[in-house]
C-alpha positions in Angstrom: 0.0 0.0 0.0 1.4 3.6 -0.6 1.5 5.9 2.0 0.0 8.8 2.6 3.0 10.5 3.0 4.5 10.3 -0.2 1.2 11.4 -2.1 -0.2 14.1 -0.1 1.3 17.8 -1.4 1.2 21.0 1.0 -1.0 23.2 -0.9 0.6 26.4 0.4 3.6 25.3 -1.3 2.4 24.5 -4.5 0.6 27.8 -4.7 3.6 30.0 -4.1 5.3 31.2 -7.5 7.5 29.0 -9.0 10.7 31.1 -8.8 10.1 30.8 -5.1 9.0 27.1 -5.0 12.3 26.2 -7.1 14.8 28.6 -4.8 13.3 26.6 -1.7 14.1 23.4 -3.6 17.2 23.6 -4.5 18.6 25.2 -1.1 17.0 21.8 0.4 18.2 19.6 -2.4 22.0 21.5 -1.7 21.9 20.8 2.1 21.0 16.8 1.8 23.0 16.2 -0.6 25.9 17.4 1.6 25.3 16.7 4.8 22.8 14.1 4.2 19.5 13.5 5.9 20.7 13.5 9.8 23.0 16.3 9.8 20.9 18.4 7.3 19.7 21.4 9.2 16.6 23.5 8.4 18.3 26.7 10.1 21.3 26.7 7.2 18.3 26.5 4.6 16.4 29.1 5.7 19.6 30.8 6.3 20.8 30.6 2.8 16.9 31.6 1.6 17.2 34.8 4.1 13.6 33.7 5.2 12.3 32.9 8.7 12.2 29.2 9.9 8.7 29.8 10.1 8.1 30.5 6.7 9.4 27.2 5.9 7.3 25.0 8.4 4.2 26.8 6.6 5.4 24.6 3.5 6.2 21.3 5.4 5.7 21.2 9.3 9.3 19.2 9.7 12.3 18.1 8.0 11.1 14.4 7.8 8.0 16.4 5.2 10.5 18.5 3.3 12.8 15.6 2.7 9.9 13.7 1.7 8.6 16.0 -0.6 12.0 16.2 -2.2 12.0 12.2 -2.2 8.8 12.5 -4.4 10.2 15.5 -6.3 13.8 14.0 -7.7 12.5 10.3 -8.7 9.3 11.8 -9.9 11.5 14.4 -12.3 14.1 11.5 -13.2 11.0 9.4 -13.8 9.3 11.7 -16.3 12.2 13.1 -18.0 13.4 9.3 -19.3 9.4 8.7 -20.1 10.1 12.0 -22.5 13.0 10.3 -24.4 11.8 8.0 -27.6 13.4 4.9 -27.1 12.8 2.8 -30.4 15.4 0.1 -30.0 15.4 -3.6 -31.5 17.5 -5.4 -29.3 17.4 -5.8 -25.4 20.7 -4.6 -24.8 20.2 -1.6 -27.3 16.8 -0.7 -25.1 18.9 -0.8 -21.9 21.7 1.2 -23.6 19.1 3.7 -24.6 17.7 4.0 -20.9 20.6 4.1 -18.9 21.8 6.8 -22.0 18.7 9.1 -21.1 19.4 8.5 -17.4 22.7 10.0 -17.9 21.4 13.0 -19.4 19.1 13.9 -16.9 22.5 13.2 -15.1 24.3 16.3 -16.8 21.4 18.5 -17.3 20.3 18.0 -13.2 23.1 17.0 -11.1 21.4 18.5 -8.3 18.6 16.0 -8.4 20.3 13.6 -9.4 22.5 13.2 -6.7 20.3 13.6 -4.3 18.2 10.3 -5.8 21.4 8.4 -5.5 22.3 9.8 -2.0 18.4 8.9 -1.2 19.2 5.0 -2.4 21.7 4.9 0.2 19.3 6.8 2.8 16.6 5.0 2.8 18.3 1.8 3.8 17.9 3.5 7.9 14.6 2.5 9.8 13.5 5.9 10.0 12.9 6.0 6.4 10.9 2.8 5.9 8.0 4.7 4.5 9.7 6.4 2.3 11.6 3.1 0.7 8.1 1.5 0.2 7.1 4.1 -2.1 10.4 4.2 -3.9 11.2 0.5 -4.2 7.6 0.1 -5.6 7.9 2.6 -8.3 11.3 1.9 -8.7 10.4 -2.1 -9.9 7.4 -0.5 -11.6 9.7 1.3 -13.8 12.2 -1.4 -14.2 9.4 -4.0 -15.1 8.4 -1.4 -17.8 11.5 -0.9 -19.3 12.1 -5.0 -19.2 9.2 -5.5 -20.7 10.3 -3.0 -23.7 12.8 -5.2 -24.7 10.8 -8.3 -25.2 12.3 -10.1 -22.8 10.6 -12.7 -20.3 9.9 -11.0 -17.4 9.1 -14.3 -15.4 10.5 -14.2 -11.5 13.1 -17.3 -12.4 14.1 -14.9 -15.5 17.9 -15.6 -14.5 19.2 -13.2 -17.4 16.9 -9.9 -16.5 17.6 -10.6 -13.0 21.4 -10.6 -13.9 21.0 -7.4 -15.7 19.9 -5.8 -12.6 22.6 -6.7 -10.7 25.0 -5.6 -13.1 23.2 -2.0 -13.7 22.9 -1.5 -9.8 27.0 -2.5 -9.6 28.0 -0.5 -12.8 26.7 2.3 -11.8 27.3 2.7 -8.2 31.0 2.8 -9.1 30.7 4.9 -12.0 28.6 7.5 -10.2 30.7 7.8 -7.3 34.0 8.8 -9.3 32.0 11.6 -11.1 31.7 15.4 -9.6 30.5 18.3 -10.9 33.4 19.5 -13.5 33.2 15.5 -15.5 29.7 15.6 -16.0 29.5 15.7 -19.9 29.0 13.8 -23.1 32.5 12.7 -22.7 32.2 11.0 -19.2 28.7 9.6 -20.7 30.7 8.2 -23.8 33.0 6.6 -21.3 29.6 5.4 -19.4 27.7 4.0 -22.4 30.8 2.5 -23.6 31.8 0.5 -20.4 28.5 -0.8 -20.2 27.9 -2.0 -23.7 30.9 -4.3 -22.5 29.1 -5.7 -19.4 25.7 -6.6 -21.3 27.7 -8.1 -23.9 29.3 -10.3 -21.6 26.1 -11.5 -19.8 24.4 -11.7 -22.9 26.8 -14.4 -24.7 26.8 -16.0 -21.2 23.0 -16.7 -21.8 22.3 -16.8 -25.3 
């Protein structure tokens, strides 16, 4: 079942403009992803906003709701902006070269979000975040079933090859992504991406075919 939590949107804060909305955003989105969620502090947000603490708790009545929203916020945005991408592939590995391309664009052209989506992998793994790992693991397989299913492949539970793949996407790019900052994120570094795993899906793929 999802959670309230993760659906319900503070109405104040989706009324203010959206200059404002995306400043408070982003000066949240900064804070987690550097101090992450336990030593994130509200009073550096507001801050860096120059606006009263109370201001903020009008939007979300405690850090757990901001962090929430932001939860909802990045997967939602990485979500959409690979539905945007055409992916009109013929093979399975071509599809999952394809996805993993458009995930590195939203890679360059957001790093803010992005990062804090990976951090939030990572995150979520605490007890205190169990409702908020629910709702992301659900639509998280949701979206992976999808994109399986794109390929052609069987998406059967015993499916030893698609549940290979996952392993080897989850590995790949945990230590890709964690040798990138700021100053390498570019065409270049997603060549060097695509490239090291067209090797890897190769390899499983003559493995199993």
């Amino acid at each position: 079942m999802v959670t309230e939590r993760m659906i319900i949107i503070n109405d104040t804060f989706m009324k203010i403009s959206n200059e404002k909305r995306n400043r408070i955003i982003q000066a949240s989105l900064d804070e987690f992803n550097e101090f992450g969620y336990t030593n994130a502090s509200t009073n550096r947000i507001v801050k860096k906003l120059e606006i009263s603490k109370g201001s903020l708790f009008k939007y979300f009545a405690t850090k757990k709701d901001l962090y929430v929203y932001l939860a909802k916020y990045a997967t939602d945005k990485l979500l959409n902006s690979i539905d945007d991408k055409e992916i009109d592939k013929k093979s399975w590995r071509e599809v999952m070269i394809a996805y993993a391309g458009a995930e590195f664009d939203f890679l360059i052209e957001f790093p803010r979000e992005y990062k804090f989506f990976f951090n939030l992998v990572q995150e979520i793994e605490k007890e205190s975040m169990a409702d908020i790992k629910h709702d992301i693991t659900i639509k998280s397989h949701e979206y992976y079933l999808k994109i399986i299913k794109s390929t052609g492949l069987d998406i059967t539970s015993d499916n030893i090859l698609i549940n290979h793949i996952g392993y080897v996407l989850r590995g790949y790019n945990n230590d890709f992504i964690i040798q990138l900052d700021k100053e390498q994120l570019s065409n270049k570094a997603k060549a060097k991406y695509i490239a090291g795993l067209k090797k890897h899906l190769s390899l499983i793929g003559a493995f199993y075919e």
